[in-house]
C-alpha positions as CSV (number, residue, x, y, z in Angstrom):
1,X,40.5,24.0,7.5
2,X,39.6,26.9,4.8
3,X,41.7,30.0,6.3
4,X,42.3,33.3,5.1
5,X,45.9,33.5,6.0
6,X,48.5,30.6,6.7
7,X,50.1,29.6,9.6
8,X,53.6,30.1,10.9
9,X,55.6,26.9,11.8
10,X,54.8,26.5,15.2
11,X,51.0,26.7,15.0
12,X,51.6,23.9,12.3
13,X,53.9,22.4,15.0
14,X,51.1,22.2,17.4
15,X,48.6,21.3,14.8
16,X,50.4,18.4,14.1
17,X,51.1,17.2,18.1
18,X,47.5,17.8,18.3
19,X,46.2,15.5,16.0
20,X,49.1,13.3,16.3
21,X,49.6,13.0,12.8
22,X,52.8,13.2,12.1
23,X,56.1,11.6,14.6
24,X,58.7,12.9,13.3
25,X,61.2,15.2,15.0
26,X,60.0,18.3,13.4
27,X,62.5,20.7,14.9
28,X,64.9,20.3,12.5
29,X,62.8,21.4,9.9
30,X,62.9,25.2,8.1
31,X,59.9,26.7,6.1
32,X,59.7,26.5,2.8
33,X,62.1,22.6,2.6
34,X,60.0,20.2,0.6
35,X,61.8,16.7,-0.3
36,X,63.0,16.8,-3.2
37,X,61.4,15.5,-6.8
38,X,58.2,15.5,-5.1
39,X,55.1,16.9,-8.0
40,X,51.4,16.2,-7.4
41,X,48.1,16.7,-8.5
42,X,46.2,19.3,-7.4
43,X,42.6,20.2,-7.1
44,X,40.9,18.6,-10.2
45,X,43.6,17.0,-11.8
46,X,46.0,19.8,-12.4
47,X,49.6,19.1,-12.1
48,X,51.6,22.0,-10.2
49,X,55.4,21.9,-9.5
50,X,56.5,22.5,-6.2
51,X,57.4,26.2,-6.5
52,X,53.4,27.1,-6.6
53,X,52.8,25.9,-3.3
54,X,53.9,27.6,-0.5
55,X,55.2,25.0,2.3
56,X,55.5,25.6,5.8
57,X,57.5,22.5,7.1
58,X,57.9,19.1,5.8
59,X,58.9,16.0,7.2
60,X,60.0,12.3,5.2
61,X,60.1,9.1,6.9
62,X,61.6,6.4,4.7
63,X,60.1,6.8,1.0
64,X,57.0,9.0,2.4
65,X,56.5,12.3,3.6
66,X,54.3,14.1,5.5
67,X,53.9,18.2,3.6
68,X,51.6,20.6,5.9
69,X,51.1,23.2,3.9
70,X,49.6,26.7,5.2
71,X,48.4,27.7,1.7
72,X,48.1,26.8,-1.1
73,X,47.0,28.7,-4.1
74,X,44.9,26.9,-6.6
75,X,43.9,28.4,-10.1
76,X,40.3,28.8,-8.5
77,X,42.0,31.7,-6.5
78,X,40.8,29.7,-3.1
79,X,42.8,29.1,-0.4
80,X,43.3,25.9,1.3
81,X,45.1,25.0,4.3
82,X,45.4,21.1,5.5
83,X,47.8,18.1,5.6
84,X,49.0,16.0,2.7
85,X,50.4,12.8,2.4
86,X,53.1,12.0,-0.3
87,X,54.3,9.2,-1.0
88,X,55.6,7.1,-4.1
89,X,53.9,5.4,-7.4
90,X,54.6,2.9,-9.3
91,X,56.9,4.2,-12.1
92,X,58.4,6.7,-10.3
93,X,55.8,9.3,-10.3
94,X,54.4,11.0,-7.2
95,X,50.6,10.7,-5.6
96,X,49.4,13.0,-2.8
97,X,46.4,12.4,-0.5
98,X,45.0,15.3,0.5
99,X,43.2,15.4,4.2
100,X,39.6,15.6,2.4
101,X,40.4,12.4,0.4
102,X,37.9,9.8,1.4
103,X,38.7,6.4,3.0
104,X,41.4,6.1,5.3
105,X,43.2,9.5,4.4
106,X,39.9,11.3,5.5
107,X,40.8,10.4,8.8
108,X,43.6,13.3,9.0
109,X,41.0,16.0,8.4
110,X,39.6,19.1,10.6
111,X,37.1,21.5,9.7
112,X,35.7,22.1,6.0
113,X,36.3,20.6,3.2
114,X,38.5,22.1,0.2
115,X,39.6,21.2,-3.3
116,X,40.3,17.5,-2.9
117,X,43.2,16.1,-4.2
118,X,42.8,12.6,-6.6
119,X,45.1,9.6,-6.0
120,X,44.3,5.8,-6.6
121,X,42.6,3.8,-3.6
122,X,45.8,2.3,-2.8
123,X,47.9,5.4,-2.8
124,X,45.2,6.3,-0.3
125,X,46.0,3.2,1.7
126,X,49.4,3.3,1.2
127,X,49.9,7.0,2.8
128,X,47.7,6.4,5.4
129,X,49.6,3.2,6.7
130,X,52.9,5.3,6.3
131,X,51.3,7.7,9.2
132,X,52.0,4.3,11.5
133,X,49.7,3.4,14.4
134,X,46.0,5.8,14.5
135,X,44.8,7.9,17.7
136,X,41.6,7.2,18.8
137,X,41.3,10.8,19.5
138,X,42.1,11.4,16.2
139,X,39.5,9.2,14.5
140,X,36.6,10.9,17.2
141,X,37.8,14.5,16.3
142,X,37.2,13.3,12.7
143,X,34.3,11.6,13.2
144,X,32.3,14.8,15.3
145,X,33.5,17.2,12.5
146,X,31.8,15.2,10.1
147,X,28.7,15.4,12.1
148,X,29.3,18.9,12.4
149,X,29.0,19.0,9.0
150,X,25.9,16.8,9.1
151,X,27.8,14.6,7.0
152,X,26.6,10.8,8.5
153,X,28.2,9.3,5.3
154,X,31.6,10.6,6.5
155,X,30.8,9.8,10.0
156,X,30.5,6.1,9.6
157,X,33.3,6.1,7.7
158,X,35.4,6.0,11.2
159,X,32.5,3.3,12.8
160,X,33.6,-0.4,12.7
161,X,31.0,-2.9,12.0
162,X,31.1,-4.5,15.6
163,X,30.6,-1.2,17.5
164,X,29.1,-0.9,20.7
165,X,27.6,2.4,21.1
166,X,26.3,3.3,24.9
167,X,24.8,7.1,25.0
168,X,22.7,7.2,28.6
169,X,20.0,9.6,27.1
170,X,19.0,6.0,25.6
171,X,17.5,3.0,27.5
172,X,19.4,0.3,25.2
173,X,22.9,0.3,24.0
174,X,23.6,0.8,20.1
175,X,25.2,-2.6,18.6
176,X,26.3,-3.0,14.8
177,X,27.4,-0.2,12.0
178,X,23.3,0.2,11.3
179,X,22.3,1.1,14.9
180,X,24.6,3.8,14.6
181,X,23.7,5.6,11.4
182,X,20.5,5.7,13.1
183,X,21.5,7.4,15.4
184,X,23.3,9.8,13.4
185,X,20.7,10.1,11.2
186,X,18.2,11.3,14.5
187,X,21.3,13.8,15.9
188,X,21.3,15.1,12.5
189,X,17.8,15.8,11.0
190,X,16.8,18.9,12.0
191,X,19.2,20.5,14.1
192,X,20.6,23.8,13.4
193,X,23.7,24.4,11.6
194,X,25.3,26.1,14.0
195,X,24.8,23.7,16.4
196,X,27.7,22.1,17.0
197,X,29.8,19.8,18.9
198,X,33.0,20.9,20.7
199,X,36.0,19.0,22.1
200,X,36.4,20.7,25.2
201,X,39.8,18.3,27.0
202,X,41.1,14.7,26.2
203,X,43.3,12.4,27.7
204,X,46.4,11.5,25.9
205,X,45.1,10.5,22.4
206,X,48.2,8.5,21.7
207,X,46.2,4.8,22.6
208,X,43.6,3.1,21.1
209,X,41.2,4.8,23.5
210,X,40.4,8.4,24.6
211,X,38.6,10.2,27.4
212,X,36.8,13.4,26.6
213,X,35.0,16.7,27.9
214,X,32.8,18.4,25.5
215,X,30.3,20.8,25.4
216,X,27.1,21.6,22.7
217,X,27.5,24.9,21.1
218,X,24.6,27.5,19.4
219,X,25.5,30.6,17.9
220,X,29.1,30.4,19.0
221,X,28.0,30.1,22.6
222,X,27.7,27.0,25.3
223,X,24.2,25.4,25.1
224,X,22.7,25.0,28.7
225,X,23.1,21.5,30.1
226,X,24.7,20.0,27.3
227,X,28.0,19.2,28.8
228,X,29.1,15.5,28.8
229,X,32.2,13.6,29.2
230,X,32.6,10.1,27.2
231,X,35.0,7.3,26.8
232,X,35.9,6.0,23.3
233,X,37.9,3.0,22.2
234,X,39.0,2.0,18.4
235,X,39.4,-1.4,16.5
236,X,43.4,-1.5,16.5
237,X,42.8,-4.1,13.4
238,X,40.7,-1.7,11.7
239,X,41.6,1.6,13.2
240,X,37.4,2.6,13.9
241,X,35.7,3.2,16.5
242,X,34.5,-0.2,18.0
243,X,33.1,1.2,21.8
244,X,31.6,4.5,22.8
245,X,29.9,5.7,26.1
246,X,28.6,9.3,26.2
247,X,27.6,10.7,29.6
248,X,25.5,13.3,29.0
249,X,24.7,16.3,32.1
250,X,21.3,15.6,33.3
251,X,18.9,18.7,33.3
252,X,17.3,18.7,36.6
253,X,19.8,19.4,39.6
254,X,18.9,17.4,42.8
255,X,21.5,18.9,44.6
256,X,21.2,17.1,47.8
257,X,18.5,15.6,47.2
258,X,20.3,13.0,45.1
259,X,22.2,11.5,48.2
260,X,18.9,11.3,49.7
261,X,17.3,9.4,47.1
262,X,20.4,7.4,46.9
263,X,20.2,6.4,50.9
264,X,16.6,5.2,50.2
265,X,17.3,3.4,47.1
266,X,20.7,1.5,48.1
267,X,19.2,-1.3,50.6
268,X,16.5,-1.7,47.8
269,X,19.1,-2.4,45.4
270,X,21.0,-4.1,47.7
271,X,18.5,-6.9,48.3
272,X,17.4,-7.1,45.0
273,X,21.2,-7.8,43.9
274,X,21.7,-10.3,46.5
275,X,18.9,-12.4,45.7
276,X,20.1,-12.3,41.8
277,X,23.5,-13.8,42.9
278,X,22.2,-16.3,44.8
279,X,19.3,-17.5,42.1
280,X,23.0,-17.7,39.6
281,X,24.1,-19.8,42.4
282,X,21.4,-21.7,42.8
283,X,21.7,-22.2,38.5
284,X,25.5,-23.3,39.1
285,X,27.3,-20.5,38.2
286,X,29.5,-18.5,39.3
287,X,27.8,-15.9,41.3
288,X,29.7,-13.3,40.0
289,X,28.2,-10.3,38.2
290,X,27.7,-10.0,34.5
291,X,29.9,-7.6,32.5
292,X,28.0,-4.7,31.1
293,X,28.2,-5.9,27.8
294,X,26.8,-9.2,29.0
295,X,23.7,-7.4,30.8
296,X,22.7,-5.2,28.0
297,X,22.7,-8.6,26.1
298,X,20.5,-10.3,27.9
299,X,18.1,-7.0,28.8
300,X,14.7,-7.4,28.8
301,X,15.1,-11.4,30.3
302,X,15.3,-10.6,34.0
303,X,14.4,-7.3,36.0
304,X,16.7,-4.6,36.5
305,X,17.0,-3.5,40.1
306,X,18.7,-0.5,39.7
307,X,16.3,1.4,37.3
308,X,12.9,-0.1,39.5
309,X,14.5,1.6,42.2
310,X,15.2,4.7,40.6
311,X,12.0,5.0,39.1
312,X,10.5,3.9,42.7
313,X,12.8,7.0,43.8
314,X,10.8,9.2,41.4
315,X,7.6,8.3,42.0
316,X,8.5,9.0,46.0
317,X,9.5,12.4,44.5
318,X,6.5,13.3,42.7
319,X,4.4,12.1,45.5
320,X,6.5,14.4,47.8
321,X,6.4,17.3,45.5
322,X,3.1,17.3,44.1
323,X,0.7,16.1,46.0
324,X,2.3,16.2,50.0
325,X,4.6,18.7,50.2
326,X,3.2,21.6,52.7
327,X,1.8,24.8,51.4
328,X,4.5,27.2,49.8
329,X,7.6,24.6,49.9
330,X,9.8,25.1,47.3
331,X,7.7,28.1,46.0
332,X,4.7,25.2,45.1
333,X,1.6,27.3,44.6
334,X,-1.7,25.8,46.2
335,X,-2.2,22.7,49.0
336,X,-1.2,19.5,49.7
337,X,-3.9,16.6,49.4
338,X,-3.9,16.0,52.9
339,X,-5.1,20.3,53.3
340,X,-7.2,20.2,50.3
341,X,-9.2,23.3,50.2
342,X,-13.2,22.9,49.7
343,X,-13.1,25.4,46.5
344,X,-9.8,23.5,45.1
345,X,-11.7,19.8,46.1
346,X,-14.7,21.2,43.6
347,X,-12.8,22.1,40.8
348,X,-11.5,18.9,41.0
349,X,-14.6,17.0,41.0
350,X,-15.9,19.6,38.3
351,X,-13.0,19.3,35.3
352,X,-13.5,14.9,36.2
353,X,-17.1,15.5,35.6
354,X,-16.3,17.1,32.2
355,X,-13.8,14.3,31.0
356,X,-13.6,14.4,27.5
357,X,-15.6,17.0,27.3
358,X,-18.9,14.6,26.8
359,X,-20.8,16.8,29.1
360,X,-20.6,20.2,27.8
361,X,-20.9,18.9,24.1
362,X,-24.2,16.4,25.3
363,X,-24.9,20.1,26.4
364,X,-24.3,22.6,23.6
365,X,-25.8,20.1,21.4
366,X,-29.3,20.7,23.8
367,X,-29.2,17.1,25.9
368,X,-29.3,18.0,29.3
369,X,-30.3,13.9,30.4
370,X,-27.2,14.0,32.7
371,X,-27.5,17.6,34.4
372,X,-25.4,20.2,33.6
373,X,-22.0,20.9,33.1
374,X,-20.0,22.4,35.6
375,X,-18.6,25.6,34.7
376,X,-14.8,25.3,34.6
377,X,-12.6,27.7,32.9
378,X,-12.0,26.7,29.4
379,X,-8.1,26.8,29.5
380,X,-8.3,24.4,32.7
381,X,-10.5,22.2,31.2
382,X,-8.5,22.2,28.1
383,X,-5.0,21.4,30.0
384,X,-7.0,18.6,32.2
385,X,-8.0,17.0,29.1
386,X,-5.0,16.9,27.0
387,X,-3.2,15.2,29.8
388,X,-6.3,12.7,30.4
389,X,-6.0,12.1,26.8
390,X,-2.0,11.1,26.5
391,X,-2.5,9.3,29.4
392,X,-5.5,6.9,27.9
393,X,-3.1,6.3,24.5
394,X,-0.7,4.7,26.6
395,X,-2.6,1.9,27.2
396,X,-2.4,0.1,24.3
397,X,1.8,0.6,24.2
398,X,1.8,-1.0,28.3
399,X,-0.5,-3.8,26.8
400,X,1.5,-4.8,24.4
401,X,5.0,-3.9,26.5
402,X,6.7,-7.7,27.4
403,X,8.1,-6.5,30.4
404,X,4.9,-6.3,31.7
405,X,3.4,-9.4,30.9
406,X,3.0,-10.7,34.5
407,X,1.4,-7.4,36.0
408,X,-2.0,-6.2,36.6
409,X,-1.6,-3.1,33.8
410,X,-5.1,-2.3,33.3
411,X,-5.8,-1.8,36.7
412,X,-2.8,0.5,36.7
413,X,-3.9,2.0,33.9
414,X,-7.5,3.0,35.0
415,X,-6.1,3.9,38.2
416,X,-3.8,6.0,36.6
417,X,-6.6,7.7,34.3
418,X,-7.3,9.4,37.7
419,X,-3.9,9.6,39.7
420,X,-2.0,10.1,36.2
421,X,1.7,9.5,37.7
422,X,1.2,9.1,40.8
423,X,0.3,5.6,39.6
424,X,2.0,5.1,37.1
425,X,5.7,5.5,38.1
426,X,5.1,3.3,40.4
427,X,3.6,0.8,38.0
428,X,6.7,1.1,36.3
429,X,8.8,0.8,38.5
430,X,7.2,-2.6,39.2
431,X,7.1,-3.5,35.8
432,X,11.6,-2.8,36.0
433,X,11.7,-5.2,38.3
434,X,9.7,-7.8,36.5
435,X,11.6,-10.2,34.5
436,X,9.9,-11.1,31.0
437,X,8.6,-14.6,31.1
438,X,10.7,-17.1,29.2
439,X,7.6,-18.3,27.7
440,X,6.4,-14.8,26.3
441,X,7.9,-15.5,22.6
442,X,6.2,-19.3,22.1
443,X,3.0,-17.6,23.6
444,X,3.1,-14.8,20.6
445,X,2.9,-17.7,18.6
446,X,0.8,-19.8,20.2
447,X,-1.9,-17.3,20.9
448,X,-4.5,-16.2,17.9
449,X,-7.2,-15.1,19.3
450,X,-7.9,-11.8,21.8
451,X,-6.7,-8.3,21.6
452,X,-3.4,-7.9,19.5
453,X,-1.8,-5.9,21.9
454,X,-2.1,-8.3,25.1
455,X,-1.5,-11.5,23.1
456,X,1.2,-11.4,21.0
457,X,2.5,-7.7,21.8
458,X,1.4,-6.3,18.3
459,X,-0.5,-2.9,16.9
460,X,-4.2,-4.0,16.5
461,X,-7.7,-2.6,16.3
462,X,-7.2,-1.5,19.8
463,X,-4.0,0.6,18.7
464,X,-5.8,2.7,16.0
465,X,-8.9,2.7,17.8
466,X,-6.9,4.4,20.9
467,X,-4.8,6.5,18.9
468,X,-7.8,8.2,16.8
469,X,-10.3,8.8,20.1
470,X,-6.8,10.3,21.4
471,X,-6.1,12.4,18.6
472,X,-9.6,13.8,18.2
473,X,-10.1,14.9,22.4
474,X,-6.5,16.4,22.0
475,X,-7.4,18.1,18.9
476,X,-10.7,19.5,21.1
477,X,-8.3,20.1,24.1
478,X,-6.5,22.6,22.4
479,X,-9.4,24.7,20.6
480,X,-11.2,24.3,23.6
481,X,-8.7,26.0,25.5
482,X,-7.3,28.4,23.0
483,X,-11.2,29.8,21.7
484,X,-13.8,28.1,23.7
485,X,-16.3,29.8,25.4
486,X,-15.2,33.4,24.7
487,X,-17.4,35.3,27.1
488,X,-15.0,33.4,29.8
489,X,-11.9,33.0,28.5
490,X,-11.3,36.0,26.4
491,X,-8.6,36.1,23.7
492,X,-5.5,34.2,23.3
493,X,-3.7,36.8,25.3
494,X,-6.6,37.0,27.9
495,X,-5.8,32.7,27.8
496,X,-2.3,32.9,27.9
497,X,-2.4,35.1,31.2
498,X,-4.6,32.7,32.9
499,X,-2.3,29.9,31.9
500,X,0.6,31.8,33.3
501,X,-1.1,32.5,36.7
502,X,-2.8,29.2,36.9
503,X,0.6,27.2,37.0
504,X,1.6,29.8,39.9
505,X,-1.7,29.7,41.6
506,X,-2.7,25.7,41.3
507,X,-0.7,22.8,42.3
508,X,-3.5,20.7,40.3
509,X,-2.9,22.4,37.2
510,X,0.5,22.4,37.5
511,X,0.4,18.9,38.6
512,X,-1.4,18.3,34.6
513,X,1.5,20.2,32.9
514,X,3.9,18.0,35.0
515,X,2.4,14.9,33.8
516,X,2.3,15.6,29.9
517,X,6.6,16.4,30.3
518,X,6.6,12.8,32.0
519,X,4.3,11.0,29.7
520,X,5.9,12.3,26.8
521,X,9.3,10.3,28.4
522,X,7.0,6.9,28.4
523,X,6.1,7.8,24.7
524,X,9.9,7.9,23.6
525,X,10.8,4.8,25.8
526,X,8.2,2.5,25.2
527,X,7.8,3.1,21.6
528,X,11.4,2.8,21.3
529,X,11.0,-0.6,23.5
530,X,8.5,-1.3,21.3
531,X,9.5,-0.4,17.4
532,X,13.3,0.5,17.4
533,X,12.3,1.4,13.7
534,X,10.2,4.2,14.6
535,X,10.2,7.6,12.5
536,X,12.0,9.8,15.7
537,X,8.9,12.3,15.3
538,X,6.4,9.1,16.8
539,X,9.0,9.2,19.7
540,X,10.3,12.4,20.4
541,X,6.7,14.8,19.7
542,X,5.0,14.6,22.5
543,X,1.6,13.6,22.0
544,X,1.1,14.0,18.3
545,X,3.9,12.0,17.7
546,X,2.2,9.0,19.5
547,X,-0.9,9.1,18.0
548,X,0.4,8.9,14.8
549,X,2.3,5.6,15.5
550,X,-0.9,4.1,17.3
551,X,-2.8,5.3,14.1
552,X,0.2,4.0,11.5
């Protein structure tokens, strides 16, 4: 890394354990001993002797040597501290690989990069076989300081083609070199340089694979849930990383609530296990369990128990929480369903009765055939409306969703226009458990005729139809809320305030923002499902984000 100052032996002693670069017995060694006839090129071609460079400790194994060298003064006037690789050319002559040097020998650096050192490709090759047998903590340090860096050229440098890259914020494993860069590409567009991700503790990173603690960092201090621990393994052919699984902290604590949810949940899975084995015996197999690698092959052509039930456990949740818990529990503002009060029951009926807002336009715009408009504050009617609206552009995305080819989704779905999640985490928590029907891929061809999106699982009229009306009522919902009707709702400040107190006055309202956080989670998963290719923003922005891919 760039320092200021260099190092005294045994910080370049501990350096070295650390990143298990070098294994020879370094106590032996003395400051300033260098092998001797050694020369090399430095920085862009200039050829130093040794005397210019000042050497902290040096180690030689056979016709190579290892030089970690504190710092060393270029002609620039910069100072560079990092690990070089000598060892012979042909003719004679010496070549050393600095730790920035690309290929292989980048795998030996930390931190910035400095004045690189040139050598030919096989010099490069060369020294980096003479450090024997790589660490696969050392190729995952390497590999998260190039993404530090937001270098994801440099990051897939330490990727093997065949990788296998599990990170449970996703529904789907990562396969191949591609996947990867994706995924790169998405942690690294956008995000702040300073933040960063930190190595907390590691097993020993002698082996071919590595457990790790870490910990996301943002202006030099922890970032809140963004702790993880994760398992990595490398290729011992081509020293890469060929298997990764990242656990990531989850952001809501349950607390004991999980080993509720978990008691509820286990004979569920249990069953739904069971019957799987026996349907493999009943096939002639084994009856044994697939290996994960096996299951996330063959995802998407038989339900999966475990995530129906969890969903299943979240829908029992929301249904708890939201609409049956008793009056004050858990701080909750307003009253369970079953305690409704009248004026609550009214406001109710009165924002439904203004869907879309087609009354009080039919209104302003002097058409008063269906009565008129109930008067609802403009900042409730704007937050009911926005969540009616995400909710009704999901449609087209569960139509044209395989896993739920067998399942009554537009019932569901216009139950759901009115319940919002209520219904619809059970729905798809149904749809988990629902295997995809082995016909679904002839039928795509087969099938020419009807909507796109329920016949062969495409973007149609329906798509762009759904994804403009969606756009345009959530375009109204927020001017409606933010400067309709002024002699009610004031200014944006007078808004805001009654936004604030209406999340801790109304369980409805709050109820509405609730929903929009969960529908924008079936926006990233089903479009995901759906397009893996996806810009991230049609994903990851709520709302606007899946209107544009309806629309594109």
């Amino acid at each position: 890394k760039t320092s200021d100052r260099g190092h005294t032996l045994e910080e370049c002693r501990l350096l070295a354990r650390k990143l298990n670069l070098t294994r020879a017995n370094m106590s032996a060694l003395a400051p300033g001993v260098i092998p001797a006839g050694l020369s090399a090129r430095i920085g862009r071609g200039e050829r130093a002797p040794a005397s210019r460079r000042t050497i902290a400790s040096a180690s030689s194994a056979g016709s190579s040597a290892t030089i970690e060298t504190p710092s060393l003064s270029l002609s620039t006037g910069r100072r560079y501290t990092g690990v070089f690789v000598c060892t012979p050319r042909r003719g004679g002559t010496t070549a050393m690989v600095s730790a920035p040097a690309r290929r292989r020998a980048s795998l030996f650096h930390r931190g910035r990069r400095g004045p690189v050192a040139s050598a030919a490709d096989a010099d490069v090759e060369a020294a980096a076989a003479d450090m024997g047998a790589l660490s696969a903590e050392t190729v995952v340090r390497a590999m998260y300081d190039a993404i530090n860096r937001r270098d994801v050229a440099a990051a897939l440098e330490f990727v093997d083609d065949d990788i296998l890259y599990e990170d449970f914020n996703f529904p789907t494993p990562f396969r191949g070199k591609a996947a990867v860069k994706k995924l790169f590409e998405q942690s690294c567009d956008g995000i702040p340089d300073d933040l960063l991700f930190i190595v907390d503790e590691c097993t020993d990173g002698g082996g071919l694979g590595v457990g790790m603690t870490w910990y996301v960092e943002i202006e030099g201090e922890p970032f809140p849930n963004a702790r993880g621990a994760s398992f990595y393994r490398i290729n011992p052919a081509s020293g890469k990383l060929v298997y990764a699984r990242d656990v990531v902290e989850p952001p809501f604590k349950l607390g004991d609530v999980s080993f509720s949810i978990i008691r509820a949940v286990a004979p569920l899975v249990k069953q739904q296990l069971r019957k799987q084995k026996e349907e493999r015996l009943a096939a002639g197999g084994s009856g044994e369990s697939q290996t994960d690698d096996a299951v996330s092959k063959s995802e998407g052509s038989s339900g999966n128990p475990v995530q129906a039930a969890g969903l299943a456990a979240l829908g029992a949740l929301y249904w708890f929480v939201l609409l049956l818990s008793p009056p004050g529990w858990g701080g909750l503002p307003g009253e369970p369903m079953w305690a409704v009060a009248p004026d609550t029951l009214n406001g109710v009926i009165a924002e439904s009765t203004d869907f879309f807002f087609v009354l009080p336009l039919l209104n302003q715009a002097g058409v008063d055939l269906l009565g008129a408009a109930p008067a609802v504050h403009p900042v409730t009617l704007g937050v009911f409306n926005f969540a009616e609206a995400f909710v009704f552009m999901l449609l087209p995305l569960l139509l044209m969703d395989r896993k739920g080819r067998d399942l009554p989704t537009g019932k569901w779905w216009g139950i759901s226009m009115f319940l919002t999640n209520a219904t619809l985490l059970p729905y798809m928590a149904s749809r988990s458990a629902t295997p995809v029907p082995a016909s679904w891929e002839a039928e795509k061809i087969a099938n020419t005729e009807g909507l796109a999106e329920s016949t062969r699982g495409e973007k149609g009229l329906m798509s762009r139809t759904f994804g403009a009306f969606g756009l345009v009522v959530g375009v109204l919902s927020i001017w409606w809320a933010a400067a309709a009707d002024p002699a009610v709702g004031g200014d944006l400040a007078d808004r805001g305030a009654f936004f604030t107190e209406l999340l801790t006055a109304d369980r409805v309202s709050l109820a509405f923002v609730v929903d929009i956080a969960v529908f924008s989670c079936w926006q990233a998963y089903l479009v995901g499902q759906l397009d893996p290719d996806a810009p991230a923003a049609c994903r990851f922005v709520p709302f606007w984000g899946l209107a544009a891919w309806l629309l594109l």
